[in-house]
C-alpha positions in Angstrom: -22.4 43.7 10.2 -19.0 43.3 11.5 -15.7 44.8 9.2 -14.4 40.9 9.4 -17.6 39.3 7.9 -17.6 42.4 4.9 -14.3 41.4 4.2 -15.3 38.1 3.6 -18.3 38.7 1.7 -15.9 40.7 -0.5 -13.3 38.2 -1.1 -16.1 35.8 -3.0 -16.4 36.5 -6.8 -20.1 37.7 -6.8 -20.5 36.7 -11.0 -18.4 34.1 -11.2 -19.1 31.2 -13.6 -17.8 27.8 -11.6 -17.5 25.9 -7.9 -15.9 22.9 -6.9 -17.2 20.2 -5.6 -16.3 16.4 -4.4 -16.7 14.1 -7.5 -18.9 11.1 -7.5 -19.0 8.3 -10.1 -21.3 10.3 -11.9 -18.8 12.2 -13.3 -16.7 9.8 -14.7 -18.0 9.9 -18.1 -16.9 13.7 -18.1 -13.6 13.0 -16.2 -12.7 10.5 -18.8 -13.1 13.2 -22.0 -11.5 15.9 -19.8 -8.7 13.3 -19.3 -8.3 13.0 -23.0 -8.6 16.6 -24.3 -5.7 17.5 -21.9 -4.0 13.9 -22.3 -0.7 15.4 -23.6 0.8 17.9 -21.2 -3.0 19.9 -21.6 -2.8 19.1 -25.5 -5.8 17.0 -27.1 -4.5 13.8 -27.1 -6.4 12.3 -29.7 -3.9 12.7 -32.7 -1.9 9.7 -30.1 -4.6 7.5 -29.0 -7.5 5.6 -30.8 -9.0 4.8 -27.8 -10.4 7.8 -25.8 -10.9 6.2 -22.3 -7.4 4.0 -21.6 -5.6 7.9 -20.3 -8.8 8.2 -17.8 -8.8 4.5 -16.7 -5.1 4.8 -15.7 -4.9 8.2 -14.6 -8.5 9.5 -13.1 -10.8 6.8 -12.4 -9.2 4.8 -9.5 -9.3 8.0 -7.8 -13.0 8.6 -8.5 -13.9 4.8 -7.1 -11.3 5.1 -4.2 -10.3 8.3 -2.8 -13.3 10.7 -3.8 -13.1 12.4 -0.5 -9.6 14.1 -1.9 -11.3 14.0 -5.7 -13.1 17.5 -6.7 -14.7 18.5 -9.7 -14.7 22.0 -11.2 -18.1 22.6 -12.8 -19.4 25.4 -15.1 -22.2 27.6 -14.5 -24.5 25.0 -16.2 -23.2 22.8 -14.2 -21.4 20.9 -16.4 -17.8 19.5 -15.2 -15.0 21.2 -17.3 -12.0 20.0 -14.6 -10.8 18.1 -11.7 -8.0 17.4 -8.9 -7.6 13.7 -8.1 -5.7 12.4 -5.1 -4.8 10.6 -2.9 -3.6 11.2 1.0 -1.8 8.4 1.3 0.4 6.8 -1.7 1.3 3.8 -0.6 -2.0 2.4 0.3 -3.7 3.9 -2.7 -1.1 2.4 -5.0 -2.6 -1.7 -4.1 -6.7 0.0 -4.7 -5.7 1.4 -7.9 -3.6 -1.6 -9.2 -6.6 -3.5 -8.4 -8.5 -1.4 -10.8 -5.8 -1.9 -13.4 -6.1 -5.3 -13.1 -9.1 -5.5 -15.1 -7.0 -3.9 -18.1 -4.3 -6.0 -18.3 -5.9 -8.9 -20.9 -7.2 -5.8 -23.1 -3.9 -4.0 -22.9 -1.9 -7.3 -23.9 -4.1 -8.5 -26.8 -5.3 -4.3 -28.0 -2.3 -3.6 -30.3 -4.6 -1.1 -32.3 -2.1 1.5 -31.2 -2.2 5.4 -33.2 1.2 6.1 -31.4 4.4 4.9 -29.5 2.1 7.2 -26.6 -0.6 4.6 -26.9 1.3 1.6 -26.8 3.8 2.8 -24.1 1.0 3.8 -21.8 -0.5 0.1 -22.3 2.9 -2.0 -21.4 3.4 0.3 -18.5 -0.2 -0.7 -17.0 0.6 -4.5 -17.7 3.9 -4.0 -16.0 2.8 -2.2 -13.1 0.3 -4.6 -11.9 2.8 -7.9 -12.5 6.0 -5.9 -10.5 3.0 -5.1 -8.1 1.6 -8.6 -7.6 4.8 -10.4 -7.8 5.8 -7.8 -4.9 2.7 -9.2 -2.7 3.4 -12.7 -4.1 7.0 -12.1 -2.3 5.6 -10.5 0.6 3.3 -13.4 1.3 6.2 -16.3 0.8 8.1 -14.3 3.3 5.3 -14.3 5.7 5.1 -18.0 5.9 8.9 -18.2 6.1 10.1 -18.4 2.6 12.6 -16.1 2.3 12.7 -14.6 -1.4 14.3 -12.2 -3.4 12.4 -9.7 -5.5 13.5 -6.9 -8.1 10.7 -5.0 -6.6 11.4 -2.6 -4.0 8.0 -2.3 -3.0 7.9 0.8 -5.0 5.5 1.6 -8.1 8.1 3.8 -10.6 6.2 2.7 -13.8 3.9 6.3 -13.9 6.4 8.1 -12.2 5.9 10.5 -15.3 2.4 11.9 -13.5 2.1 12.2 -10.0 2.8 8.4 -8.7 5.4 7.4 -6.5 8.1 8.4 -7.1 11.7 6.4 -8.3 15.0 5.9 -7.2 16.4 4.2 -4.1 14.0 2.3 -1.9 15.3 4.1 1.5 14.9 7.7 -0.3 11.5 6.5 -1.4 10.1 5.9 2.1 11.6 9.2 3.3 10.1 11.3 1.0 6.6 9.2 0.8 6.7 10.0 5.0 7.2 13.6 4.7 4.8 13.7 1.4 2.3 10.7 1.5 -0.3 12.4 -0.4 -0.4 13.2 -4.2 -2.6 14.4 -7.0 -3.8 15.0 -10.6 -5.5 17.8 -11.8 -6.9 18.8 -15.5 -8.5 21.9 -16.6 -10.7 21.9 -19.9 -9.9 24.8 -22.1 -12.7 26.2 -22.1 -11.8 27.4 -18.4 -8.1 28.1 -18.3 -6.8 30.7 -18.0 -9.0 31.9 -14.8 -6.6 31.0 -12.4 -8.6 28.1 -11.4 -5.9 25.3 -11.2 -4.9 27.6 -7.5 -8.4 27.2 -6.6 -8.5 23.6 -7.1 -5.3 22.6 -5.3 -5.8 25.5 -2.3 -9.3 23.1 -2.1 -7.1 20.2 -2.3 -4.7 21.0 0.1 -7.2 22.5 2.5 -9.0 18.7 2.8 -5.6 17.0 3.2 -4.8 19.5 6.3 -8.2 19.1 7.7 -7.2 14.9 7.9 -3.7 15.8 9.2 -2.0 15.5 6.0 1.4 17.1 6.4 2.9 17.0 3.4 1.9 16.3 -1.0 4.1 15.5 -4.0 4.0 15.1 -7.8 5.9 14.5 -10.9 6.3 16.9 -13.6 8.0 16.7 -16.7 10.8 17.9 -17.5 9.9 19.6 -21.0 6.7 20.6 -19.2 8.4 24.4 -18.0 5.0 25.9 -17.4 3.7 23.8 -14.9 7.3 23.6 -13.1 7.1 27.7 -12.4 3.1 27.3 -12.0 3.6 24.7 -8.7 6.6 26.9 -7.8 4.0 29.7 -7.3 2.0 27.2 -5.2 4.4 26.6 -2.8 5.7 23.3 -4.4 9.8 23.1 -4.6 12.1 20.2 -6.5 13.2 17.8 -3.8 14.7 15.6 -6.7 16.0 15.4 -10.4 14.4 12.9 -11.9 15.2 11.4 -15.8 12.0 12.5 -16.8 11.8 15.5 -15.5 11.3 16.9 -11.3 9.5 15.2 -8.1 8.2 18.3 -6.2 6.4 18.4 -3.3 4.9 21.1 -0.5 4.8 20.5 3.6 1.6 21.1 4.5 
C-alpha cells in the first residue's frame, strides 16, 4: 500500500457518528423541525412562533424541491437527520423557483394573524411582500417586452430576506456585481445534539466542493449583525465582508 493512500485512510474519522449526504424530499419533515429548533440565530424558536413549519417553508424547503443537487443533509449514526446546508448556485434564477413556492403561502400569511411574536408576524408580511415586489417585477418585465415602457420600484432585486442568505440589498448596479462574482448562496442549521463537532466546516467544505465541481466561482450570505459568532466562524472559512449592511454583513468567498 502506497504512503499517499495511508494517508488518506488516516485522515477519515474511523468512529465517527455522522455523513452527509444530498437531501431528498424525504427529509423535509426533519428539515422543517431542524429549521425551527435553530429558528432564532440557533435558538429554539418556539417561544416566537405558533406555527412550527412557516421558518422551514420560507427558509429550507424551496431548496429541497429545487436545488437538491447543492442541498445536503447531515445524519446521525442511526441515520436520523440532525442538520443541513441548502443552496443554491445560482441566485438570481433560484429567487423566481422559490417565489413560486411562496406563492402558495401568501392567502395563509394574509388571513393567519395568530401571531406569538413581532418574529412571527414580520416573517409573514415579508413572504407576502416578496412575492407581490417579485410578480409586479415580471408583470413590468412583460409590459416592456410588448413595448410598454413602465416604471417599477423594483430593481429586479429580492432585499426582503436579506437578513439570511438571499440576495443581497443596496444599489441595483452593486447588486449584479456582486451576484456575478458570488451567484451561489446557502443555509445551513446544525441540531444541538451535534454541535460542537466541528461539522458546520464539514458541511460547507461539502458544499463548496459541489459548487466547484459545476464551475461555481464564487458564494455569498448574510449574517447578522448581533450574530458575532457566526461572523468570526465564516471568517475561519474563508468568507470576508464585502459590504455593511443595516442588519448586519454580506460576506462571500471566491471559489
Amino acid at each position: 500500500m502506497s504512503a499517499e493512500i495511508t494517508k488518506m485512510k488516516s485522515d477519515i474519522p474511523q468512529n465517527r457518528n455522522w455523513n452527509i449526504r444530498k437531501c431528498t424530499p424525504s427529509d423535509l419533515p426533519y428539515v422543517y423541525k431542524i429549521c425551527f429548533i435553530t429558528g432564532m440565530n440557533g435558538q429554539d424558536a418556539s417561544p416566537f412562533y405558533n406555527d412550527e413549519f412557516l421558518l422551514g417553508q420560507y427558509y429550507a424547503a424551496p431548496y429541497v424541491l429545487y436545488s437538491p443537487e447543492f442541498s445536503f443533509i447531515l445524519e446521525d449514526s442511526n441515520k436520523i437527520p440532525q442538520g443541513y446546508i441548502l443552496g443554491c448556485d445560482d441566485t438570481l434564477a433560484f429567487d423566481k423557483k422559490r417565489c413560486e413556492f411562496l406563492k402558495g403561502l401568501v392567502d395563509f400569511c394574509r388571513l393567519n394573524q395568530n401571531n406569538k411574536s413581532d418574529f412571527e408576524k414580520s416573517l409573514k408580511t415579508m413572504i407576502v411582500q416578496e412575492v407581490d415586489d417579485f410578480y409586479k417585477e415580471e408583470v413590468c418585465k412583460t409590459n416592456t417586452e410588448f413595448g410598454e415602457s413602465k416604471s417599477t420600484d423594483s430593481d429586479g432585486i429580492s432585499t426582503n430576506n436579506i437578513s439570511t442568505s438571499e440576495t443581497p440589498a443596496g444599489n441595483p448596479d452593486t447588486n449584479t456585481k456582486l451576484l456575478s462574482e458570488y451567484p451561489a448562496h446557502f443555509h445551513i442549521d446544525i441540531s444541538p445534539a451535534m454541535q460542537g463537532q466541528k461539522l458546520g466546516h464539514e458541511l460547507i467544505k461539502t458544499f463548496t466542493d459541489a459548487l466547484r465541481t459545476a464551475g461555481i466561482k464564487g458564494v455569498h450570505l448574510g449574517v447578522g449583525g448581533e450574530n458575532q459568532r457566526a461572523v468570526n466562524f465564516y471568517k475561519k472559512e474563508g468568507f470576508e465582508i464585502l459590504r455593511n449592511e443595516e442588519w448586519g454583513f454580506t460576506m462571500g468567498k471566491h471559489l
